[in-house]
C-alpha positions in Angstrom: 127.6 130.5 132.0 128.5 131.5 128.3 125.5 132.3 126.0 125.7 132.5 122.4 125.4 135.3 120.4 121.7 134.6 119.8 121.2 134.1 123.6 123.1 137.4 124.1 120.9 139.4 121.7 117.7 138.2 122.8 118.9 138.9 126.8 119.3 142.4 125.4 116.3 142.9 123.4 113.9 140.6 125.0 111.8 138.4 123.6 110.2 138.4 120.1 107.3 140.1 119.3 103.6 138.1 119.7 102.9 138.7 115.9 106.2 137.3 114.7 106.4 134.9 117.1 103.2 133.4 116.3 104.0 133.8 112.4 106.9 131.8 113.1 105.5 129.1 114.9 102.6 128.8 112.8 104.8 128.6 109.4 107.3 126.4 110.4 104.6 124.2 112.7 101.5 123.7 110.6 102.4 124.7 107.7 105.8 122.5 107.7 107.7 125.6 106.2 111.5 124.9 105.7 113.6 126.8 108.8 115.3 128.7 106.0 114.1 132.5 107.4 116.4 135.2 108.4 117.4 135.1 111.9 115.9 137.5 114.3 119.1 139.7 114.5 119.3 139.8 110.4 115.2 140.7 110.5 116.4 143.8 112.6 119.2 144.8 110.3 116.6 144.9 107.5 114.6 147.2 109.3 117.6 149.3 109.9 118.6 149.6 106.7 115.3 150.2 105.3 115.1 153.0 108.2 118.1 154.5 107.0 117.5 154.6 103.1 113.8 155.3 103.8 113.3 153.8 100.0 110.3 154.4 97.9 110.5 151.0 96.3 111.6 148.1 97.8 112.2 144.5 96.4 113.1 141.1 97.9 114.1 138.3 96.3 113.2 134.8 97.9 109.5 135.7 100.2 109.6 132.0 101.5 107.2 132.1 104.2 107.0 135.9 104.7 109.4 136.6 108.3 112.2 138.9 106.4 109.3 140.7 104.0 107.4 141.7 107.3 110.7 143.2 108.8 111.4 145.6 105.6 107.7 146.3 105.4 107.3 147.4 109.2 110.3 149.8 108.3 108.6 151.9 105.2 107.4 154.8 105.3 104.1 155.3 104.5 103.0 155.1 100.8 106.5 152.8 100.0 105.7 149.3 98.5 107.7 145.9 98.8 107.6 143.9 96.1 108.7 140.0 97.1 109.1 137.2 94.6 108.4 133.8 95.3 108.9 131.2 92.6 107.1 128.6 95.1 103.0 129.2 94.9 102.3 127.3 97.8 104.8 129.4 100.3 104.1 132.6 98.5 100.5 132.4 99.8 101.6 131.4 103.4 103.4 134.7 103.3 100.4 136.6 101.9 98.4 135.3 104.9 101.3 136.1 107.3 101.9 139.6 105.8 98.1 140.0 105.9 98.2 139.1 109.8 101.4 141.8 110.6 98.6 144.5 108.7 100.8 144.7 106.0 99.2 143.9 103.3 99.0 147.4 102.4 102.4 147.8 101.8 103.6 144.6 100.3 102.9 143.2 97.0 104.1 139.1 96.7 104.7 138.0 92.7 104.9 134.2 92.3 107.2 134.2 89.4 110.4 133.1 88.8 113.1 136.3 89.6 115.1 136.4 86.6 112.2 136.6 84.2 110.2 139.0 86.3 112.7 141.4 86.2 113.6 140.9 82.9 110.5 143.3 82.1 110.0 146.9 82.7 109.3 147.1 86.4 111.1 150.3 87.1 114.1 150.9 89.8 114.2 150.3 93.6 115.7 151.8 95.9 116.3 148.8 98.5 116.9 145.0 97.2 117.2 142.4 99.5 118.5 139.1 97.6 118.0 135.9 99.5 116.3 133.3 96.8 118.5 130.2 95.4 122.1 130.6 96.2 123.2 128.9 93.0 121.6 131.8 91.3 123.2 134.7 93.1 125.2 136.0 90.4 122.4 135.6 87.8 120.4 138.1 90.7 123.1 140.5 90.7 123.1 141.0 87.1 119.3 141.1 87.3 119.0 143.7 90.2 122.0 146.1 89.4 120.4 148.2 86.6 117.5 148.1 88.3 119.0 150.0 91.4 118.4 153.6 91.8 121.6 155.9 92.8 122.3 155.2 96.7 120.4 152.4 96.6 121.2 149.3 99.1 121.9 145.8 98.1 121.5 143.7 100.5 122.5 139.9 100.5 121.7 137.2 102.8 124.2 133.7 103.3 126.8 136.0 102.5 129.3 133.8 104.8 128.1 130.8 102.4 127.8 128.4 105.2 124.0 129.1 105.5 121.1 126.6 105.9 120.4 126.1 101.8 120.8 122.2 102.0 117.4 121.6 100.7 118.3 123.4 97.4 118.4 121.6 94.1 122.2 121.1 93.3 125.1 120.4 95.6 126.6 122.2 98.7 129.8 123.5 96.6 128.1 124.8 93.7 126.2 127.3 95.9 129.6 128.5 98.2 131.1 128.9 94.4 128.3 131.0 93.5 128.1 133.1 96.5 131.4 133.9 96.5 131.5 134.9 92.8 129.0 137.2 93.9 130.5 139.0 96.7 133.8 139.2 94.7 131.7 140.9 92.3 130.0 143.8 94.6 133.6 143.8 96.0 135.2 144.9 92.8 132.3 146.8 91.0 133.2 150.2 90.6 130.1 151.9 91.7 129.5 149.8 94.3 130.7 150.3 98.4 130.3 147.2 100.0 131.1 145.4 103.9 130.2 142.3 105.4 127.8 142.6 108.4 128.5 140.0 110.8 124.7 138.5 110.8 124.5 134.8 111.7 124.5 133.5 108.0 126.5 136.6 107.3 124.8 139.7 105.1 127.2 141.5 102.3 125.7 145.2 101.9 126.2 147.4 99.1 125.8 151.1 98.2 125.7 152.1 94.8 127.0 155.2 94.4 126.1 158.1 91.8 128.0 158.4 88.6 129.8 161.6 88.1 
């Protein structure tokens, strides 16, 4: 019998975790959350990345109910903060109570507010960005998030494939492909930028900025 790729992955690494799990059921159950969350095998690339850089600062773009915030917040180090913005007040407190349940709430700080303006203030650089709000938007993100990214920082990207599950958006189908391609052509070509695809189910693009000389 062939088994998919998701099958595969959890015959390797067993079964998820009670406190996801639950979080998970809960959210998308009672709560009637939309199945928009990162799969399980993107949750652990987040953790690995955020192993890797170890950043200070961390922010995420698009909190929805909370499942890819506890994944980068399980991998800081203690004393590092993730900031998550959620436009959407009633998800944003799902994911306070779910991020309060993982005994996180420590280490991550959820803003309801809408990205672009909160960013457009003085709130310092980070050292980890993980984008996954309105795909439409993407490119208004990037612009957003790159001056804000300390040297090495990692940029990561969700639907990067643009064939995710972002029907529910306002706007059409096309309009968010167009947009999430014009924004992994532009981390393709920026100059201080390294970037690769990582072959996630929706597809992550991840991005390195490198030092200036």
């Amino acid at each position: 019998m062939t088994m998919t790729a998701s099958q595969y992955e959890r015959a390797i690494f067993g079964p998820r975790d009670p406190v996801l799990d639950n979080i998970l059921r809960r959210s998308l159950g009672d709560e009637a959350m939309p199945t928009i969350q990162v799969d399980d095998g993107a949750g652990r690339v987040l953790s690995m990345l955020t192993m890797l850089r170890a950043p200070r600062r961390a922010l995420e773009i698009g909190t929805l109910f909370g499942y890819s915030a506890i994944h980068v917040a399980r991998a800081l180090n203690p004393g590092s903060m993730l900031i998550s913005i959620e436009i959407d007040a009633r998800a944003a407190e799902v994911a306070r109570r779910n991020v309060a349940e993982a005994g996180l709430a420590h280490a991550v700080e959820i803003v309801t507010a809408d990205a672009i303006e909160y960013l457009g203030h003085d709130v310092g650089e980070f050292d980890l960005v993980f984008i996954d709000g309105e795909k439409r938007s993407y490119p208004d993100y990037l612009k957003a998030c790159y001056p804000l990214l300390s040297d090495g920082a990692v940029l990561i990207a969700d639907d990067a494939f643009g064939t995710g599950d972002y029907l529910g958006e306002a706007g059409d189908v096309d309009e968010a492909q167009q947009a999430i391609t014009a924004y992994n052509r532009a981390v393709a070509r920026a100059p201080y930028l390294y970037s690769a695809f990582v072959g996630t189910m929706a597809g992550m693009i991840v991005s390195v900025k490198r030092a200036r000389a």
